[in-house]
Chimera marker file (.cmm) of the C-alpha trace (Angstrom):
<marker_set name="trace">
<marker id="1" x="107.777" y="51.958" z="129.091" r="1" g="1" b="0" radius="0.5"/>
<marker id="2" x="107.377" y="50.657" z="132.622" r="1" g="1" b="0" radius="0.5"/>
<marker id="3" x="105.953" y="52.941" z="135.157" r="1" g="1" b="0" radius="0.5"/>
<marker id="4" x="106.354" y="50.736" z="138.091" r="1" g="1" b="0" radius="0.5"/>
<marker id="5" x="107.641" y="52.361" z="141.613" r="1" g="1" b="0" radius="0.5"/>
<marker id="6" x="110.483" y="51.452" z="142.794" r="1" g="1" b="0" radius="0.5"/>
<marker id="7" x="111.073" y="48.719" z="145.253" r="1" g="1" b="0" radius="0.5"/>
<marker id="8" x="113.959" y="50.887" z="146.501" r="1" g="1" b="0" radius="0.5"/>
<marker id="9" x="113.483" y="53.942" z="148.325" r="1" g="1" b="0" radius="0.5"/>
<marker id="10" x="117.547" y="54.382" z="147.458" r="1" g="1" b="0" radius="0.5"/>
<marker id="11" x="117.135" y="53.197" z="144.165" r="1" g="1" b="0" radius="0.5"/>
<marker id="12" x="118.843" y="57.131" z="143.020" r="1" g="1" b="0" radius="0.5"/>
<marker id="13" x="122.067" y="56.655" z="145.453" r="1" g="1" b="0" radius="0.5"/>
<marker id="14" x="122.577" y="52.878" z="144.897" r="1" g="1" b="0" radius="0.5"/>
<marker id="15" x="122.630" y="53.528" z="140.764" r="1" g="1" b="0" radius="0.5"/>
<marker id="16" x="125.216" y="56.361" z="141.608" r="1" g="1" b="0" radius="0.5"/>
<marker id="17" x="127.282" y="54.494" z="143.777" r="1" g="1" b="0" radius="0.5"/>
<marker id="18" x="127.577" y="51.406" z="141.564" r="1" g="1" b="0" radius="0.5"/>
<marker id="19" x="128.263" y="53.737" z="138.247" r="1" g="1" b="0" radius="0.5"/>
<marker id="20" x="130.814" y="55.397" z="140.238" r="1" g="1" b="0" radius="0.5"/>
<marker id="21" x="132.614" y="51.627" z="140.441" r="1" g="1" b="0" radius="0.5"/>
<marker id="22" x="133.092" y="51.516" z="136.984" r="1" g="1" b="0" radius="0.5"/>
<marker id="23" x="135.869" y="52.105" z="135.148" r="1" g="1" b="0" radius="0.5"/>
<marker id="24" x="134.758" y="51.596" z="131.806" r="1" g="1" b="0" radius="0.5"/>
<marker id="25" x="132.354" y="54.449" z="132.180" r="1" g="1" b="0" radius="0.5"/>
<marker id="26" x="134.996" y="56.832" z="133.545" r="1" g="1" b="0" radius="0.5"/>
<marker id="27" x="137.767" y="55.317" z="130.747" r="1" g="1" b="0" radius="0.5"/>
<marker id="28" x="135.334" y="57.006" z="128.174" r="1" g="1" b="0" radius="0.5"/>
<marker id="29" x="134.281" y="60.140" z="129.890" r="1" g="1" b="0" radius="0.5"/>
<marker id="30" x="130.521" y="58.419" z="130.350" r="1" g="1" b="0" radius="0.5"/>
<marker id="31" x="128.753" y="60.614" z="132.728" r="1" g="1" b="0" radius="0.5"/>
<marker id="32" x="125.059" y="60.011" z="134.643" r="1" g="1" b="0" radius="0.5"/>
<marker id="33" x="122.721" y="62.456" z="133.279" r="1" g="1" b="0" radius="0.5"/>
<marker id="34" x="119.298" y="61.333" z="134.759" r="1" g="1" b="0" radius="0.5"/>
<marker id="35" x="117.442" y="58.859" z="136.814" r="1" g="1" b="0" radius="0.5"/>
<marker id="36" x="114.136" y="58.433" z="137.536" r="1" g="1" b="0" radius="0.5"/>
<marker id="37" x="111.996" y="55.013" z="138.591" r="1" g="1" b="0" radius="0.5"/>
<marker id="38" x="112.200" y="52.644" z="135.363" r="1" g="1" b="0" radius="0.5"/>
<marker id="39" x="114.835" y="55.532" z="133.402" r="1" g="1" b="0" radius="0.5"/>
<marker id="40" x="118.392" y="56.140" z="132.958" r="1" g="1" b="0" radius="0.5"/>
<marker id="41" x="120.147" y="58.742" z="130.796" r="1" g="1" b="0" radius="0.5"/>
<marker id="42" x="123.734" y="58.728" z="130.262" r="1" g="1" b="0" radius="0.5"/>
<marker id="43" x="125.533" y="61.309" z="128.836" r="1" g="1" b="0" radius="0.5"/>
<marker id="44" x="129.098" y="61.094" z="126.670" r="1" g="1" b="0" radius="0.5"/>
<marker id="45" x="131.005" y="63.874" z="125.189" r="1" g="1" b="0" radius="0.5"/>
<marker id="46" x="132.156" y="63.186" z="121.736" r="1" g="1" b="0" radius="0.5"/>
<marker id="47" x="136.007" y="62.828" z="121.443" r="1" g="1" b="0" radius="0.5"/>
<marker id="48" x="138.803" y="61.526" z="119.581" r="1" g="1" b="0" radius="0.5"/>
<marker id="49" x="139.210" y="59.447" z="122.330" r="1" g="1" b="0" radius="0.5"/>
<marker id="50" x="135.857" y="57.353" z="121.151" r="1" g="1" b="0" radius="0.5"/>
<marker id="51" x="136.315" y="57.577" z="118.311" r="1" g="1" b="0" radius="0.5"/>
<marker id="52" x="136.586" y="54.913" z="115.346" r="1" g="1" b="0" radius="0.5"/>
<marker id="53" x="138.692" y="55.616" z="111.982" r="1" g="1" b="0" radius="0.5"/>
<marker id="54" x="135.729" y="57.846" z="110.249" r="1" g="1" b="0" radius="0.5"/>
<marker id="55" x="135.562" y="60.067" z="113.216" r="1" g="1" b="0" radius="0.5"/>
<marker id="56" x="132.193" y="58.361" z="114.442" r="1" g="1" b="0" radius="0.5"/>
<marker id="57" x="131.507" y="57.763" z="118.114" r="1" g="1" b="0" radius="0.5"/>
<marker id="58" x="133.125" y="53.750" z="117.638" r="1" g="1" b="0" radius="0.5"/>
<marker id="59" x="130.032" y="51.257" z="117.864" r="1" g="1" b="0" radius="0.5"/>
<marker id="60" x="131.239" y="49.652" z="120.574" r="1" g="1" b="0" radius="0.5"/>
<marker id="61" x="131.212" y="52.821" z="122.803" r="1" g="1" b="0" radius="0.5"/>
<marker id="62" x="127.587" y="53.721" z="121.481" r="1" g="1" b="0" radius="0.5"/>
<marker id="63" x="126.851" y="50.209" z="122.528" r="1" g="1" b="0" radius="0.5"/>
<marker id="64" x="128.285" y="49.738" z="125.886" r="1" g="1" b="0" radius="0.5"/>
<marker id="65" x="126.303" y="53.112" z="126.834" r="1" g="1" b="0" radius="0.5"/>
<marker id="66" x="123.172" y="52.444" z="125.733" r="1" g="1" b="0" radius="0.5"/>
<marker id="67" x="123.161" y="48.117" z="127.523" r="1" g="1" b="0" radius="0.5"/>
<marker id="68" x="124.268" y="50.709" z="130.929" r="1" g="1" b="0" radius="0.5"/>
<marker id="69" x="121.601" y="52.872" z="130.190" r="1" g="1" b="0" radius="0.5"/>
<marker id="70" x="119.134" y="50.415" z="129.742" r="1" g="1" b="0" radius="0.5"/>
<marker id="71" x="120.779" y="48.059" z="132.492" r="1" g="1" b="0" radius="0.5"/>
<marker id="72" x="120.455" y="50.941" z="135.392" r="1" g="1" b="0" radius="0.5"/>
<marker id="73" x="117.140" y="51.440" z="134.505" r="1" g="1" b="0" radius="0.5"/>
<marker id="74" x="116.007" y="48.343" z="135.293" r="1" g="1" b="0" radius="0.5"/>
<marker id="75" x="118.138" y="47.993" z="138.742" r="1" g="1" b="0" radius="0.5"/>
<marker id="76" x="116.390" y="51.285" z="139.262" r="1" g="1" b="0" radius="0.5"/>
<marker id="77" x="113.111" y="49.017" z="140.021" r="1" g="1" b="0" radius="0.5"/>
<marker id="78" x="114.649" y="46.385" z="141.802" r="1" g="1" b="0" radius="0.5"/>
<marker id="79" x="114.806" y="45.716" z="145.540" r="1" g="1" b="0" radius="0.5"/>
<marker id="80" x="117.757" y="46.035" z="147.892" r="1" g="1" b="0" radius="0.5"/>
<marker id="81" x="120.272" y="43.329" z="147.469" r="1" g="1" b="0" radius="0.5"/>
<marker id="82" x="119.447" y="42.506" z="144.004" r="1" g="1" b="0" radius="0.5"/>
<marker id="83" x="121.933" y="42.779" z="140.788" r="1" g="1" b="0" radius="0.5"/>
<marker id="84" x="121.058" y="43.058" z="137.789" r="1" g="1" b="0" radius="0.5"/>
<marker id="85" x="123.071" y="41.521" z="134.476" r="1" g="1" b="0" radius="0.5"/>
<marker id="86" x="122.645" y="41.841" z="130.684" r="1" g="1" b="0" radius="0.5"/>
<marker id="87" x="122.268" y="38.550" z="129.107" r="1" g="1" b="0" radius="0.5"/>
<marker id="88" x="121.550" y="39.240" z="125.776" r="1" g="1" b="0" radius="0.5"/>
<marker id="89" x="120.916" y="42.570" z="124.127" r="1" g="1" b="0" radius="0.5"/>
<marker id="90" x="120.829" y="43.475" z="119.607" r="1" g="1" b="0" radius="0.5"/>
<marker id="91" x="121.350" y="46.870" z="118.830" r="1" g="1" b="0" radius="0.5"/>
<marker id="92" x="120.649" y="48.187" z="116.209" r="1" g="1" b="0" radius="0.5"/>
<marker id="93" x="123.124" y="51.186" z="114.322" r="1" g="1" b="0" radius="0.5"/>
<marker id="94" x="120.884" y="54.008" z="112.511" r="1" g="1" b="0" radius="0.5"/>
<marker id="95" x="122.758" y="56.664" z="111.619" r="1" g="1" b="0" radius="0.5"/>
<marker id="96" x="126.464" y="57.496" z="111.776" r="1" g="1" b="0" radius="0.5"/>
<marker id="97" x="126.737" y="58.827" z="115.818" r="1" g="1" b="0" radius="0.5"/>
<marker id="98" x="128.387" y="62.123" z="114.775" r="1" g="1" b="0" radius="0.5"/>
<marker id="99" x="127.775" y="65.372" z="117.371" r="1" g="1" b="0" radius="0.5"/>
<marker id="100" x="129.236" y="66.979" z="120.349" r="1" g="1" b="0" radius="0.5"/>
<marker id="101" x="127.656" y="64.136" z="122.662" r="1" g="1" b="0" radius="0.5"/>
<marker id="102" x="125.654" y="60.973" z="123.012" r="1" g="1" b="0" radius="0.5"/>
<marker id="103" x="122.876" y="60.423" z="125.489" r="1" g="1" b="0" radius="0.5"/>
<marker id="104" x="121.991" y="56.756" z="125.836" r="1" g="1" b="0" radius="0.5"/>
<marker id="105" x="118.370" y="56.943" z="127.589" r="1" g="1" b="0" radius="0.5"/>
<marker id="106" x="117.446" y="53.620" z="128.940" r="1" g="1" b="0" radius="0.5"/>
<marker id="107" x="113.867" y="52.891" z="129.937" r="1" g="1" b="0" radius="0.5"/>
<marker id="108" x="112.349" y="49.794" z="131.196" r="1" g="1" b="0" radius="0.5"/>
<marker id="109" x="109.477" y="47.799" z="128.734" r="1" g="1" b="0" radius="0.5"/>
<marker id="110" x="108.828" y="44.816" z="131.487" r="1" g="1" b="0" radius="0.5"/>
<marker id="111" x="110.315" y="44.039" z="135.215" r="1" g="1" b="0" radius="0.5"/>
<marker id="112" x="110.198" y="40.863" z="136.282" r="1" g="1" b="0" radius="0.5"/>
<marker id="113" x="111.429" y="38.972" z="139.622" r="1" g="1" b="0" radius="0.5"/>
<marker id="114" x="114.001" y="37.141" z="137.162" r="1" g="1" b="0" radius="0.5"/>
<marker id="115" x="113.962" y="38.931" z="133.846" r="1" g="1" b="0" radius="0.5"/>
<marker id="116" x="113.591" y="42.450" z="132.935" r="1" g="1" b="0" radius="0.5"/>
<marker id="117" x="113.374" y="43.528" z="129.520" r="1" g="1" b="0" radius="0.5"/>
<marker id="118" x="114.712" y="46.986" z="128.797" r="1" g="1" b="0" radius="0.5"/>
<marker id="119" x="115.327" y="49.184" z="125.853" r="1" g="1" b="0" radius="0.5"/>
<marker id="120" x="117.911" y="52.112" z="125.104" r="1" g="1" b="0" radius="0.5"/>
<marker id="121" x="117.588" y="54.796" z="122.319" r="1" g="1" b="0" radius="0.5"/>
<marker id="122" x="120.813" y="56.572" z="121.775" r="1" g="1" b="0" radius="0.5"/>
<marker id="123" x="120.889" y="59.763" z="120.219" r="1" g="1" b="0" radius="0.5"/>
<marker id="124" x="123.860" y="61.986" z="118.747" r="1" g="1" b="0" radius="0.5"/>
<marker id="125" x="123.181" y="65.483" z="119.883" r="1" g="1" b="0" radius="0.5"/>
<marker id="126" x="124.946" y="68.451" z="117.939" r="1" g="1" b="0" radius="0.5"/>
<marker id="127" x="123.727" y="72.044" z="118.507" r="1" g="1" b="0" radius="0.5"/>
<marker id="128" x="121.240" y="71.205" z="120.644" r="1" g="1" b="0" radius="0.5"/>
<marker id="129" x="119.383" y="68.954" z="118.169" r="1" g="1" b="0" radius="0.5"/>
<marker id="130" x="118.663" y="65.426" z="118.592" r="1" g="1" b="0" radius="0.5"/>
<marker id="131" x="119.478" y="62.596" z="115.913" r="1" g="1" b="0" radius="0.5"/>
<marker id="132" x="118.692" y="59.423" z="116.834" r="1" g="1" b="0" radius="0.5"/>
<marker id="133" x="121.741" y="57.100" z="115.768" r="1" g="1" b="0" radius="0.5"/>
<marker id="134" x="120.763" y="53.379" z="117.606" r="1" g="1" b="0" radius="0.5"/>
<marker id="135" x="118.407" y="51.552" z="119.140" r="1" g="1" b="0" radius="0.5"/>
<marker id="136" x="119.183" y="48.873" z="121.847" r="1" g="1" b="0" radius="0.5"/>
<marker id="137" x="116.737" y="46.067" z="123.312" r="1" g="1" b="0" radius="0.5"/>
<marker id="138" x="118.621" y="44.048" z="126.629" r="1" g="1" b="0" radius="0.5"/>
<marker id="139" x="117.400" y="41.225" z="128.668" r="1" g="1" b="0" radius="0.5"/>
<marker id="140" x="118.425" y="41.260" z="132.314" r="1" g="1" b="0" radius="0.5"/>
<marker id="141" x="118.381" y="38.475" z="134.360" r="1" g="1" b="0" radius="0.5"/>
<marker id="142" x="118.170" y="39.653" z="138.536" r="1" g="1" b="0" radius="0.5"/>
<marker id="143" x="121.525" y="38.481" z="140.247" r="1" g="1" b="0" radius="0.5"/>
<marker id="144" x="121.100" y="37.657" z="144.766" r="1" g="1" b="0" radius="0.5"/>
<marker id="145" x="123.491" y="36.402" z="147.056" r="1" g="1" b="0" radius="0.5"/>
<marker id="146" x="126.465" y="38.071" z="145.984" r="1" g="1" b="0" radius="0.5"/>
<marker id="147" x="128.617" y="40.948" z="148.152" r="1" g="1" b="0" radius="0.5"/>
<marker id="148" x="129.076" y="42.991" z="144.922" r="1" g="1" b="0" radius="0.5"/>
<marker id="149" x="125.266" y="42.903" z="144.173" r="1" g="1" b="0" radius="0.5"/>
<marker id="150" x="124.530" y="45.352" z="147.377" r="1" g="1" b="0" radius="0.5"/>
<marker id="151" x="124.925" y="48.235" z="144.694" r="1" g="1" b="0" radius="0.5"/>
<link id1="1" id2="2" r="1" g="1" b="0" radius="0.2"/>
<link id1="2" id2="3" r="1" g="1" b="0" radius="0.2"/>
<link id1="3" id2="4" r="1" g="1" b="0" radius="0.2"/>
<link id1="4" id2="5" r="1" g="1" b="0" radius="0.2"/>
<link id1="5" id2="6" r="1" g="1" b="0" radius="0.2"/>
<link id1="6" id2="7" r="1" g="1" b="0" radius="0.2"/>
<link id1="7" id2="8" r="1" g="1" b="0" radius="0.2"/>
<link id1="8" id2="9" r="1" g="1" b="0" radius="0.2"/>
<link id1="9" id2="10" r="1" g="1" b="0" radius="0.2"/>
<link id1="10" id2="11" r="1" g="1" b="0" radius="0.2"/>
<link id1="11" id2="12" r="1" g="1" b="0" radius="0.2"/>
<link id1="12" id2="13" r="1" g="1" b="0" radius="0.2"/>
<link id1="13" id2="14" r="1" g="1" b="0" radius="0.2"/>
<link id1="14" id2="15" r="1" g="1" b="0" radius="0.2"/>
<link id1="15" id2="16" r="1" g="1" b="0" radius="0.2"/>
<link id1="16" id2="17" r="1" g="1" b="0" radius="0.2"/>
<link id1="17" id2="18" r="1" g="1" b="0" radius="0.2"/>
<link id1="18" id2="19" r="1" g="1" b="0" radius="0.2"/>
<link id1="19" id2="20" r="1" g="1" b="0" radius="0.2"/>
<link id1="20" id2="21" r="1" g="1" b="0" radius="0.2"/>
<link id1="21" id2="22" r="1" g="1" b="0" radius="0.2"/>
<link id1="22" id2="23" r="1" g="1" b="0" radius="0.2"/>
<link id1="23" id2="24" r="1" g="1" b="0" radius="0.2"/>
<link id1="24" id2="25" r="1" g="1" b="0" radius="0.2"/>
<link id1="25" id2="26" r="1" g="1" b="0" radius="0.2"/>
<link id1="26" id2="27" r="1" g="1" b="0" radius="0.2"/>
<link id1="27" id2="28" r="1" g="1" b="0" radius="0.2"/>
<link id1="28" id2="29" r="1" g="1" b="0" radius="0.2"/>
<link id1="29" id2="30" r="1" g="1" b="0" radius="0.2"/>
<link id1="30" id2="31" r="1" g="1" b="0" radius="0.2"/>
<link id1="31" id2="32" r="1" g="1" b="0" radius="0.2"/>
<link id1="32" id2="33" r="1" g="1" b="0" radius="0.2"/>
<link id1="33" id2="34" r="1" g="1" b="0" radius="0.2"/>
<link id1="34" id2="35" r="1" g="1" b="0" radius="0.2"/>
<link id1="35" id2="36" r="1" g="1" b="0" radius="0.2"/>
<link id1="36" id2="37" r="1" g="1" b="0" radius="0.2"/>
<link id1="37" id2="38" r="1" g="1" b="0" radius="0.2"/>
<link id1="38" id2="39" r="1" g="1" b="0" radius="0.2"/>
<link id1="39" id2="40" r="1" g="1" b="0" radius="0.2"/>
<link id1="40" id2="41" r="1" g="1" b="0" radius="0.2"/>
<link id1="41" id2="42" r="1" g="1" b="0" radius="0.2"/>
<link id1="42" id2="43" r="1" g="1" b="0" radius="0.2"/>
<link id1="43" id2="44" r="1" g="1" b="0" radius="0.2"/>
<link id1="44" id2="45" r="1" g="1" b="0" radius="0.2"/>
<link id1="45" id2="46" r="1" g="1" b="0" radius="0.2"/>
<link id1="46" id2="47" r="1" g="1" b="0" radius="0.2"/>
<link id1="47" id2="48" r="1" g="1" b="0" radius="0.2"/>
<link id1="48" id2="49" r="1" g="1" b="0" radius="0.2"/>
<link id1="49" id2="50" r="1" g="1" b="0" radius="0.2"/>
<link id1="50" id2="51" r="1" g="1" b="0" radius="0.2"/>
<link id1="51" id2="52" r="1" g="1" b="0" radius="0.2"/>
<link id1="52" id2="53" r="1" g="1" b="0" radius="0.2"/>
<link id1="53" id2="54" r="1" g="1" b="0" radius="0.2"/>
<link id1="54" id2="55" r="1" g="1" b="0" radius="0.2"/>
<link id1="55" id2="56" r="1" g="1" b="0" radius="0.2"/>
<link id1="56" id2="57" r="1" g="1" b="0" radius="0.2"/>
<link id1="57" id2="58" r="1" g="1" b="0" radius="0.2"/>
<link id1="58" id2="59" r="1" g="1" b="0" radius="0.2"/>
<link id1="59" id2="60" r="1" g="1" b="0" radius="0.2"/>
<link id1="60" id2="61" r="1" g="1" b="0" radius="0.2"/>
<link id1="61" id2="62" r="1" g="1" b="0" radius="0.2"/>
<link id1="62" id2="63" r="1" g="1" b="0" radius="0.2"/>
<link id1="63" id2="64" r="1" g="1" b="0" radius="0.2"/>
<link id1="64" id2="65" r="1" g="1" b="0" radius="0.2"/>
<link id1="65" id2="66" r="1" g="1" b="0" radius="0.2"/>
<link id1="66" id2="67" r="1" g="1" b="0" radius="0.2"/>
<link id1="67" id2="68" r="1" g="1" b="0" radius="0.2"/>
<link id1="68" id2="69" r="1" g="1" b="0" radius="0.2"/>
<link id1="69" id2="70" r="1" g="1" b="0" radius="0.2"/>
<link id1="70" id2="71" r="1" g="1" b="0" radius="0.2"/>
<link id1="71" id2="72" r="1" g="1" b="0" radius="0.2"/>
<link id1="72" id2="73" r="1" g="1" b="0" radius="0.2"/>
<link id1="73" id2="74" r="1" g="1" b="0" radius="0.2"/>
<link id1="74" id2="75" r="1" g="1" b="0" radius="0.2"/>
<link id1="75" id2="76" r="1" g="1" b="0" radius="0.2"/>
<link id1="76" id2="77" r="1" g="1" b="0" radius="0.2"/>
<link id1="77" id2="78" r="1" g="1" b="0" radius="0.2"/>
<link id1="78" id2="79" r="1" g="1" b="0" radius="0.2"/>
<link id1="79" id2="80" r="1" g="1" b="0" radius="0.2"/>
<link id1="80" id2="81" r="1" g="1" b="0" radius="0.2"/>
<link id1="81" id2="82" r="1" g="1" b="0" radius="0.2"/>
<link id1="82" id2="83" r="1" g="1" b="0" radius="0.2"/>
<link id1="83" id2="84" r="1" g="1" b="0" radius="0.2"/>
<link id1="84" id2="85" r="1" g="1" b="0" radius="0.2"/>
<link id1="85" id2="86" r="1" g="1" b="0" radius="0.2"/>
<link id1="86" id2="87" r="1" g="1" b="0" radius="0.2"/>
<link id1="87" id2="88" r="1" g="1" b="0" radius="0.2"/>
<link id1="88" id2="89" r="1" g="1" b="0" radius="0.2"/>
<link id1="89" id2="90" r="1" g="1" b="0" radius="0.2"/>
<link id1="90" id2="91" r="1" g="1" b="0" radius="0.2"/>
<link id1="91" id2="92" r="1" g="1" b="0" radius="0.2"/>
<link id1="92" id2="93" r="1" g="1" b="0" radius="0.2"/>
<link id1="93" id2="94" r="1" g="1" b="0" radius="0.2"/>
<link id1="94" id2="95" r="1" g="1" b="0" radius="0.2"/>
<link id1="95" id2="96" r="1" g="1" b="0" radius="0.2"/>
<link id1="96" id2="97" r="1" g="1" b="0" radius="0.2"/>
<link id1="97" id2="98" r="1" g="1" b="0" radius="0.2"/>
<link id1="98" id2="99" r="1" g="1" b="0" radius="0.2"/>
<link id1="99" id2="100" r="1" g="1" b="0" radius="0.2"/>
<link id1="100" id2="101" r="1" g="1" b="0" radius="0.2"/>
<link id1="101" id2="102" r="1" g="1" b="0" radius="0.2"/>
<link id1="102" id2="103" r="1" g="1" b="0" radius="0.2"/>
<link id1="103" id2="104" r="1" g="1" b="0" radius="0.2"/>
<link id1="104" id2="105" r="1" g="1" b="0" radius="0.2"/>
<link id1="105" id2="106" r="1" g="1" b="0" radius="0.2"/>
<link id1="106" id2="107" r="1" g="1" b="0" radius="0.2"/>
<link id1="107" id2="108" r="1" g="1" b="0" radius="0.2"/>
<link id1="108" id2="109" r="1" g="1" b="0" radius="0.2"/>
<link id1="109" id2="110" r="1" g="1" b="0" radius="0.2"/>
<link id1="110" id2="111" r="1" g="1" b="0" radius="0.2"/>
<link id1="111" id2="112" r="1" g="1" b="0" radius="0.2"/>
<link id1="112" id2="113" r="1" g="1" b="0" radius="0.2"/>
<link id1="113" id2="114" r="1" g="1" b="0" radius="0.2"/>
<link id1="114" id2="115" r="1" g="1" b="0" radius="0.2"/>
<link id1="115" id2="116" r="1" g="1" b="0" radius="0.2"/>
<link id1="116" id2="117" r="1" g="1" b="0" radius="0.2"/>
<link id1="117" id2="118" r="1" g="1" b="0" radius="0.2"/>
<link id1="118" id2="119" r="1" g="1" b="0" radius="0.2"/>
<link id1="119" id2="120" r="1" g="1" b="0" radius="0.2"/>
<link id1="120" id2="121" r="1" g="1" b="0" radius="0.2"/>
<link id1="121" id2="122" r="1" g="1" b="0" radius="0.2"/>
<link id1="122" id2="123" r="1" g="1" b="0" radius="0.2"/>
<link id1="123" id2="124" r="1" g="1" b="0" radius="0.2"/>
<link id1="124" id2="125" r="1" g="1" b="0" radius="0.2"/>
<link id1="125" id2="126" r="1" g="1" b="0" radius="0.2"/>
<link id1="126" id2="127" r="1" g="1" b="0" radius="0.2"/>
<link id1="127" id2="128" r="1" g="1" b="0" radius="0.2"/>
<link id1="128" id2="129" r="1" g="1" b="0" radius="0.2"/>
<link id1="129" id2="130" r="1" g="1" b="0" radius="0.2"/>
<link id1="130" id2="131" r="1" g="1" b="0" radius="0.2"/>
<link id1="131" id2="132" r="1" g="1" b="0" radius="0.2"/>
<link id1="132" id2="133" r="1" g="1" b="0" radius="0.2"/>
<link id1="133" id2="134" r="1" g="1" b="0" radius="0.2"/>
<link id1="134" id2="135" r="1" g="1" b="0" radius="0.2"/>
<link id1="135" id2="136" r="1" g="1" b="0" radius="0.2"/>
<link id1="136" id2="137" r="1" g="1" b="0" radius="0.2"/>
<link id1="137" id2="138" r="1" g="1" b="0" radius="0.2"/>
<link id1="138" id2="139" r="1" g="1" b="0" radius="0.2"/>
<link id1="139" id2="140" r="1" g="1" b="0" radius="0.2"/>
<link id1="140" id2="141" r="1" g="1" b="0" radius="0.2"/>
<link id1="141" id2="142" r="1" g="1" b="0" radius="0.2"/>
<link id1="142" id2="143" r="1" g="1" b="0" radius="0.2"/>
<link id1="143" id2="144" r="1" g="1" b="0" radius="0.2"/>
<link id1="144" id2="145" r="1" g="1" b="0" radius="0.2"/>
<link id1="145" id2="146" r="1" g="1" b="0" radius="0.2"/>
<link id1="146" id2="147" r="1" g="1" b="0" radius="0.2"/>
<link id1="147" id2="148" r="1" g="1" b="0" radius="0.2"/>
<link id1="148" id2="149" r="1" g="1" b="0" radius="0.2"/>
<link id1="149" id2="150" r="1" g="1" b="0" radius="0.2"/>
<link id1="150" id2="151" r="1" g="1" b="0" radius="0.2"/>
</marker_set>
């Protein structure tokens, strides 16, 4: 894990203000749990609402957590005015996510002026007990020059 410090004395706000902007995260009750310099957890209540035909958090939720998890924590390093995008990412599906929430906690492995590599472990947490249920690796490329990259 990368412990750089951050380039951004508002690196905390910034995060909050651009997870705030999306919908996606709100659609499925995704909530910001922690942030720290080169770290991101995110935090989602288990629901029928996420959930695929076995009753399992759906894959795709577990997924799209864990690439924001892992994608905030590397804009968390980055400069003002610079974006950050996934361009690739594999996860990999351990266990069946089954418990009363997942937490997606992103951390950075590398940060680079144009690539950041990232990881995100996502665990299913029932009764206060941790099962770890996927395992994400992301490259992010750094996006400039755009007015939607100021957050």
């Amino acid at each position: 894990m990368s412990t750089s410090t951050p380039k951004d004395p508002e690196f905390e706000a910034r995060i909050r203000t651009s997870f705030a902007k999306q919908g996606l995260m709100k659609t499925i009750g995704a909530q910001l749990a922690s942030i720290s310099p080169g770290a991101v957890e995110i935090a989602l209540p288990a629901s029928p609402a996420v959930s695929q035909q076995h009753g399992f958090v759906h894959g795709g939720v577990v997924a799209c957590i864990a690439d924001s998890a892992a994608g905030y924590a590397a804009l968390s390093l980055m400069p003002p005015g610079i974006g950050i995008l996934t361009t690739e990412f594999k996860i990999n599906f351990l266990a069946p996510a089954t418990g009363d929430r997942m937490l997606a906690r992103g951390c950075v492995i590398k940060a680079g002026r144009t690539l950041t590599l990232a990881q995100a472990e996502v665990f299913a947490e029932n009764a206060g007990q941790e099962k770890l249920v996927a395992f994400l690796i992301a490259t992010l490329m750094t996006i400039t020059g755009r007015d939607d990259v100021s957050d």
